[in-house]
C-alpha positions as CSV (number, residue, x, y, z in Angstrom):
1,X,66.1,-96.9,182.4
2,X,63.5,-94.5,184.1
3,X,62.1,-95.8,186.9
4,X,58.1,-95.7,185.1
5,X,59.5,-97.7,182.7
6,X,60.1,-101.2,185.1
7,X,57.4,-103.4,185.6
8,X,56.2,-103.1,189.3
9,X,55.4,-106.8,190.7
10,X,51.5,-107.3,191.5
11,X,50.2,-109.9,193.8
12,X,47.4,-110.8,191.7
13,X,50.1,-112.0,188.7
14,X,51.9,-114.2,191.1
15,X,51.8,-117.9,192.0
16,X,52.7,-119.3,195.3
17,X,55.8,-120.7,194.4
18,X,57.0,-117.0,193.3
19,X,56.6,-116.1,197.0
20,X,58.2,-118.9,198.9
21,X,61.2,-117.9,200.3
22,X,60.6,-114.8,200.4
23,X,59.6,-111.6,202.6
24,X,59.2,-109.0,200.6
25,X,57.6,-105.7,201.7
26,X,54.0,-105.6,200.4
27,X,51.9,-102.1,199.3
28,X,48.2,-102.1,200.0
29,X,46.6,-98.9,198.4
30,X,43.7,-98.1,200.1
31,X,41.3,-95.6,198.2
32,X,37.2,-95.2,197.7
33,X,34.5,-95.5,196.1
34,X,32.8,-91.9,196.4
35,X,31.6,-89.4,194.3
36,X,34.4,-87.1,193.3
37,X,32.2,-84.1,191.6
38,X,30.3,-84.4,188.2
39,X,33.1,-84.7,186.5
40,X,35.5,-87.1,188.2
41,X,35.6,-90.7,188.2
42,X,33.9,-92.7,191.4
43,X,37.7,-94.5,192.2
44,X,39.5,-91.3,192.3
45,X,41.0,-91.9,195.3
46,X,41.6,-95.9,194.5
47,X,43.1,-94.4,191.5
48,X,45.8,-91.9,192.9
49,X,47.0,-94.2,195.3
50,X,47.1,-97.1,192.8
51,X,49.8,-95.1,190.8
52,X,52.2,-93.6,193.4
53,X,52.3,-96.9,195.2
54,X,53.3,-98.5,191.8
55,X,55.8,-95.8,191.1
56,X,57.6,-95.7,194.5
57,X,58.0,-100.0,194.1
58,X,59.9,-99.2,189.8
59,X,61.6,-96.6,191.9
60,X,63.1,-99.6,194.3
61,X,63.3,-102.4,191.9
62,X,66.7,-103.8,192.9
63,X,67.0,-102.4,196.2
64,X,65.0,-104.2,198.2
65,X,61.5,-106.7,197.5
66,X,58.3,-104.9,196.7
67,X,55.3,-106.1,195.9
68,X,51.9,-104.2,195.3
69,X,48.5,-105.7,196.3
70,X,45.4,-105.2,195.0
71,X,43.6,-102.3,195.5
72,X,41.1,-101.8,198.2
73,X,38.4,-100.0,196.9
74,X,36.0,-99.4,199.3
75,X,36.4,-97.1,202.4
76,X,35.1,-95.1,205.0
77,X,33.5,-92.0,202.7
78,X,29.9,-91.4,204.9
79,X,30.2,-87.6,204.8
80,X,29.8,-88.0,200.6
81,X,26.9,-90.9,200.9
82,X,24.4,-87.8,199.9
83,X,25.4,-88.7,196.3
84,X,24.8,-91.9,194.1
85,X,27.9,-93.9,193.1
86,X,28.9,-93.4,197.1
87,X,29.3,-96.8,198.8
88,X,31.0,-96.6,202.4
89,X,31.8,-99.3,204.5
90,X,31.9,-97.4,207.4
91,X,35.1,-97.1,209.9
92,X,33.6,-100.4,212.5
93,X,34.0,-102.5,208.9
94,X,37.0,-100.5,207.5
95,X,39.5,-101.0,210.5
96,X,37.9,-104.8,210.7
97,X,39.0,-105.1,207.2
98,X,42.8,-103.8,207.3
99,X,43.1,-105.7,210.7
100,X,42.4,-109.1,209.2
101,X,44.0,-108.1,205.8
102,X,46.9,-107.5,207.6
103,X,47.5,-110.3,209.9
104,X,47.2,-112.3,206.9
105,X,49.5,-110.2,204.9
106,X,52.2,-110.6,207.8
107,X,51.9,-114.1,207.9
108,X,54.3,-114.8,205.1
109,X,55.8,-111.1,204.2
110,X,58.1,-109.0,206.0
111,X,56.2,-105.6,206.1
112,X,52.8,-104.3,205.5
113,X,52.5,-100.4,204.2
114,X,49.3,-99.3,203.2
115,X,49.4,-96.4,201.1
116,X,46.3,-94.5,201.4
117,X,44.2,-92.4,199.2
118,X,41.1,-90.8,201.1
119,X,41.2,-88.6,204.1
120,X,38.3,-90.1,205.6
121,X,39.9,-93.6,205.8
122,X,42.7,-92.4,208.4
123,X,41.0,-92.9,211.6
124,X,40.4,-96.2,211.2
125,X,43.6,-97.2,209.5
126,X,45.4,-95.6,212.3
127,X,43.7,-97.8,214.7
128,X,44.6,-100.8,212.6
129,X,47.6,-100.4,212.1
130,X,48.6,-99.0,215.6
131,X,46.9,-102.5,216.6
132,X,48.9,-104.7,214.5
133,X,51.9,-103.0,215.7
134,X,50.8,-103.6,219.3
135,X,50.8,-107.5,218.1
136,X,54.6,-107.3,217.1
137,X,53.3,-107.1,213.4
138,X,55.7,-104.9,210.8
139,X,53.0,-102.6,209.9
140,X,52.6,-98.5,208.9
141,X,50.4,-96.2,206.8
142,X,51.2,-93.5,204.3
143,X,49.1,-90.4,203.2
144,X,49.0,-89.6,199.4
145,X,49.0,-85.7,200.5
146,X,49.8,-82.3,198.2
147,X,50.8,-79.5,200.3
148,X,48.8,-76.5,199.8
149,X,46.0,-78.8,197.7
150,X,42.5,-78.2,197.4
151,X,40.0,-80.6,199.3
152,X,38.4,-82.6,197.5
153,X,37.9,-82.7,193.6
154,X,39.3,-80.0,193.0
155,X,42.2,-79.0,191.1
156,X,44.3,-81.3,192.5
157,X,42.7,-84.1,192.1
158,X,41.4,-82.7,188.8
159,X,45.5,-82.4,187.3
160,X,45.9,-86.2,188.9
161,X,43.1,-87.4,187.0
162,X,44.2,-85.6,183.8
163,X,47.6,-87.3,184.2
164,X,46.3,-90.8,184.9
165,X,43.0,-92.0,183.2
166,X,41.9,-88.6,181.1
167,X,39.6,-90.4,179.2
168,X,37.9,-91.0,182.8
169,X,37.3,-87.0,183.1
170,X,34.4,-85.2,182.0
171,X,36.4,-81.8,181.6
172,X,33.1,-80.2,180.1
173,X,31.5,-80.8,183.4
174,X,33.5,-79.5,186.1
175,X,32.4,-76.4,187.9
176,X,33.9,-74.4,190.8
177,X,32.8,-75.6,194.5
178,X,33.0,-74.1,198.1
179,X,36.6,-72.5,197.7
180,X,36.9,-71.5,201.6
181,X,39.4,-73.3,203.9
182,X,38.4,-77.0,204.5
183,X,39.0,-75.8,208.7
184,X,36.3,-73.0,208.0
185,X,33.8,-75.6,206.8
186,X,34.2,-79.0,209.1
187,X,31.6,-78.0,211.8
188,X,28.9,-77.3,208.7
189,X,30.7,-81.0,206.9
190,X,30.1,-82.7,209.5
191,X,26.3,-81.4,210.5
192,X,24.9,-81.5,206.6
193,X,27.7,-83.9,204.8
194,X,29.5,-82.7,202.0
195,X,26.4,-81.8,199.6
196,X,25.0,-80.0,202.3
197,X,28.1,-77.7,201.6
198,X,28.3,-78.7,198.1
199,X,26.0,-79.5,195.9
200,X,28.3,-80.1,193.2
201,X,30.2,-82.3,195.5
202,X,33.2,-80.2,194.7
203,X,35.6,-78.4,197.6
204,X,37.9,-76.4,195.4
205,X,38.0,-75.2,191.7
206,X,39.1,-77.4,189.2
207,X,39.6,-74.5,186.8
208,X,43.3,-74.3,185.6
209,X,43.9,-78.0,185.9
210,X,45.9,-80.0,183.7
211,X,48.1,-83.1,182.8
212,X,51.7,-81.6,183.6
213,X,50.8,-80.6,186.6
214,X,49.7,-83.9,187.6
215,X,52.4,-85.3,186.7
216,X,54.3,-83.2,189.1
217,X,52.3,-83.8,191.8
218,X,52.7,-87.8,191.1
219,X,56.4,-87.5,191.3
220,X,56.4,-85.4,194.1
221,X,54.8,-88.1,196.1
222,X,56.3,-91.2,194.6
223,X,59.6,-89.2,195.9
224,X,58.1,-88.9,199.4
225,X,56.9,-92.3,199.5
226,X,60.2,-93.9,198.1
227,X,62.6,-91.7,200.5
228,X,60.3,-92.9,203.6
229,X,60.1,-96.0,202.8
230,X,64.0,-96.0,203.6
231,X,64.1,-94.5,205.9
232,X,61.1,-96.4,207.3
233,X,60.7,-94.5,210.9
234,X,56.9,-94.9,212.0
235,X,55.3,-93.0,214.4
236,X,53.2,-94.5,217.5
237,X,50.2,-94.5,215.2
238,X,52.0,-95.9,212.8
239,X,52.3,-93.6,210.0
240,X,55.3,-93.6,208.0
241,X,57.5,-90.7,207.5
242,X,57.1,-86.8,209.1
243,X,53.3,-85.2,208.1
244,X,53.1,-82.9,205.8
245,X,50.9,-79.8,205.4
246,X,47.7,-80.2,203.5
247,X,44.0,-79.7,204.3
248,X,42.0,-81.1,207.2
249,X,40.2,-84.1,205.8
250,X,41.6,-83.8,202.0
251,X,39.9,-86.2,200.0
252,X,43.4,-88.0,199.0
């Protein structure tokens, strides 16, 4: 049987009874609510994450106890707040959030990974989750990062999209925006927010994007995601697994 093809266990299908007993390791994807370009959907990022956290947990059914949590949907996304659909919680309310989410979590499972979908979140999850490991809580964080990807709704995120919920993408819509190195524009990202530099909302060209190719990059990170979760070795911040090489602030 291929791994897509079992069931991953949610959270919000159990009872209580179906979780006495036991201390099973429990996903949190963490994404946003922002705009993603005129012709992505506002949960991208929710989205993205949603779907490589479910297919890391078929790809351990009957290895170990996974289950997957609901989605947390709102984030940390101020620098996109310049277009409507944008709702940000800000990083005082965000690492709030994932501190009291998690020493609730950890009250009756073994170990918390939250498997994050927006750049902009990581500060404050880092700081969450370095402070629940600093209360002795089983904790960590995972990026859903493509090496060599575009920034942010681009063609990427565009081919993810395509993969995931095409009926969700407004193909006929999608136009080219800044294409230069996300390092090249953070001093003018964070002075004048991302339609300051965009006013498409776009950082990258979705041009050439498409279904297979998202597909790829889905198994690429499932992969990732699977192998470190075995592996399990966190660093002081408490990210799981070595970085890999992507764009400063990438959307995912």
């Amino acid at each position: 049987m291929r791994p897509e093809a079992v069931e991953p266990i949610r959270l919000a299908d159990l009872t209580w009874p179906d979780l006495e007993g036991r201390r099973p390791l429990v996903l949190l994807p963490l994404g946003s609510c922002e705009q993603h370009g005129p012709h992505l959907p506002l949960d991208t990022d929710t989205t993205v994450a949603t779907a490589v956290a479910e297919r890391a947990a078929a790809r351990l059914s009957g290895e170990r106890d996974v289950v997957i949590a609901p989605p947390q949907s709102y984030g940390a996304s101020g620098e996109h707040e310049g277009f409507p659909g944008t709702v940000s919680i800000g990083h005082a309310a965000l690492r709030l959030l994932l501190t009291e989410t998690g020493r609730s979590l950890l009250r009756w499972t073994g170990r918390l990974l939250v498997v994050n979908g927006h750049g902009g979140n990581v500060a404050s999850l880092a700081d969450a989750v370095a402070g629940l490991r600093g209360e002795s809580r089983d904790a960590a964080w995972w990026p859903c990062l493509v090496p060599g990807s575009d920034a942010h709704a681009g063609r990427t995120e565009t081919s993810l999209m395509l993969r995931l919920r095409p009926s969700a993408v407004r193909t006929e819509r999608a136009v080219a925006g800044s294409t230069e190195p996300v390092e090249q524009l953070m001093d003018r990202l964070v002075a004048e927010s991302v339609r300051g530099v965009s006013p498409s909302g776009v950082l990258g060209d979705p041009a050439g994007a498409g279904a297979d190719e998202g597909e790829r990059l889905l198994e690429r990170m499932a992969d990732r995601l699977t192998a470190d979760i075995r592996d399990w070795r966190i660093s002081r911040r408490g990210r799981l697994g070595l970085p890999v090489t992507a764009p400063a602030g990438a959307g995912r």
